[in-house]
C-alpha positions in Angstrom: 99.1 40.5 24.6 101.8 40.3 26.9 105.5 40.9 26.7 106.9 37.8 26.2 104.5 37.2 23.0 105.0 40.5 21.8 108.6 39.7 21.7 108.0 36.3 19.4 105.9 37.9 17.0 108.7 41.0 16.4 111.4 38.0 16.2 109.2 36.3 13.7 108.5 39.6 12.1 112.1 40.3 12.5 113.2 37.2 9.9 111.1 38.9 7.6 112.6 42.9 7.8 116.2 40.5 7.6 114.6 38.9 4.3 113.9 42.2 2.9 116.7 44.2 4.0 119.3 41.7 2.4 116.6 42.1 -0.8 117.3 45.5 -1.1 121.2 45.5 -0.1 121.9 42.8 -2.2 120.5 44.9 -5.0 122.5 48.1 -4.3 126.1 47.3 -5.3 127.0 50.8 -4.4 126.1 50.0 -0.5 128.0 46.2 -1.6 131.2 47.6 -2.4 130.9 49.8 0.5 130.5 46.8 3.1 133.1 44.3 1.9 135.7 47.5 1.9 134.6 48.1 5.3 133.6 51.7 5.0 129.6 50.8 6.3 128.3 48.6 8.3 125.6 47.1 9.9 125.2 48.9 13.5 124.0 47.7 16.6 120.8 50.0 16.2 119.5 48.3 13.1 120.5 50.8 10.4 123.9 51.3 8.4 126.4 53.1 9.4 129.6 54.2 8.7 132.4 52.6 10.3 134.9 55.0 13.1 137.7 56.1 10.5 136.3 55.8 7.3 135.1 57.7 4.4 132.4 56.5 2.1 131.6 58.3 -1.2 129.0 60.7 -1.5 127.1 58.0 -3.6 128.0 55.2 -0.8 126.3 57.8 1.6 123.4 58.3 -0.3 122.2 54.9 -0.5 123.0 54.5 2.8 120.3 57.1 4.0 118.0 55.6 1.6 118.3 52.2 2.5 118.0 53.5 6.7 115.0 55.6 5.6 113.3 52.7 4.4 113.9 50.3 7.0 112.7 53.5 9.6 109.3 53.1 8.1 109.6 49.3 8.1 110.7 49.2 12.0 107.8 52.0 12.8 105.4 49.7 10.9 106.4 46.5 12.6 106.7 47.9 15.7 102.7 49.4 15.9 101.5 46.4 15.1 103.1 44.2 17.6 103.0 47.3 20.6 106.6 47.7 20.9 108.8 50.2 20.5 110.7 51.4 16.5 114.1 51.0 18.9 113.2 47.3 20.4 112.1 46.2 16.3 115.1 47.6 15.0 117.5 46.4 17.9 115.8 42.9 17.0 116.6 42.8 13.6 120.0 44.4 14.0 121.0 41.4 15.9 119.9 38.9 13.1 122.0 41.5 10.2 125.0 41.7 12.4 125.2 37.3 12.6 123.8 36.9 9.3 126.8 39.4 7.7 129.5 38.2 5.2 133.3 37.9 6.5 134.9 40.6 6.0 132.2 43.1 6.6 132.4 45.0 9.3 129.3 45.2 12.0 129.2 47.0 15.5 129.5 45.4 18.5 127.1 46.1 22.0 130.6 48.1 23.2 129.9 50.7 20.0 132.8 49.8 18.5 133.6 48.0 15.2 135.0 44.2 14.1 135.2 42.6 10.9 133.7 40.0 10.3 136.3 36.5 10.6 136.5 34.4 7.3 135.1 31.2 8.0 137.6 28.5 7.9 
């Protein structure tokens, strides 16, 4: 398989870790609260993180791991099947997290740093 095919299937494959992910986040209002106040974010690396200046709770924290530990194994399962790297899966679906997020959530940018997300008017 070459590159360029290996790269639709993770996209494909991608739509579904963006399914899932919002699954599981939606279900988590701990990791909720914790976007809309703009302590955690979705990060440019395909895992939350929390955003420069911030302070989560311990609680916020811990679901945050949990949630990244999962989508680790999700990323390093996708990404043997379709012969590409856990970072190019996860950089794939980070993209689709960071458009598909809710105004007011914050999200990395490709410089590293962090922007809310503009209502929609």
């Amino acid at each position: 398989m070459n590159r360029f095919s290996s790269m639709i299937k993770i996209l494909s494959l991608s739509a579904f870790m963006l399914v899932f992910s919002q699954a599981a986040v939606a279900q988590n209002p701990t990791i909720e609260t914790a976007k809309a106040q703009c302590l955690i974010g979705e990060q440019i690396d395909g895992y939350l993180g929390v955003v420069s200046g911030k302070k989560p709770t311990t609680e916020q924290l811990r679901e945050m791991r949990s949630i990244n530990q999962k989508r680790k194994i999700i990323y390093a399962d996708l990404a043997k099947k379709n012969g590409v790297t856990v970072q190019v899966t996860a950089q794939l679906t980070a993209e689709k997290l960071i458009a598909k997020a809710d105004p007011g959530e914050c999200v990395q940018m490709a410089d590293g740093k962090w922007a809310m997300v503009p209502a929609v008017n």
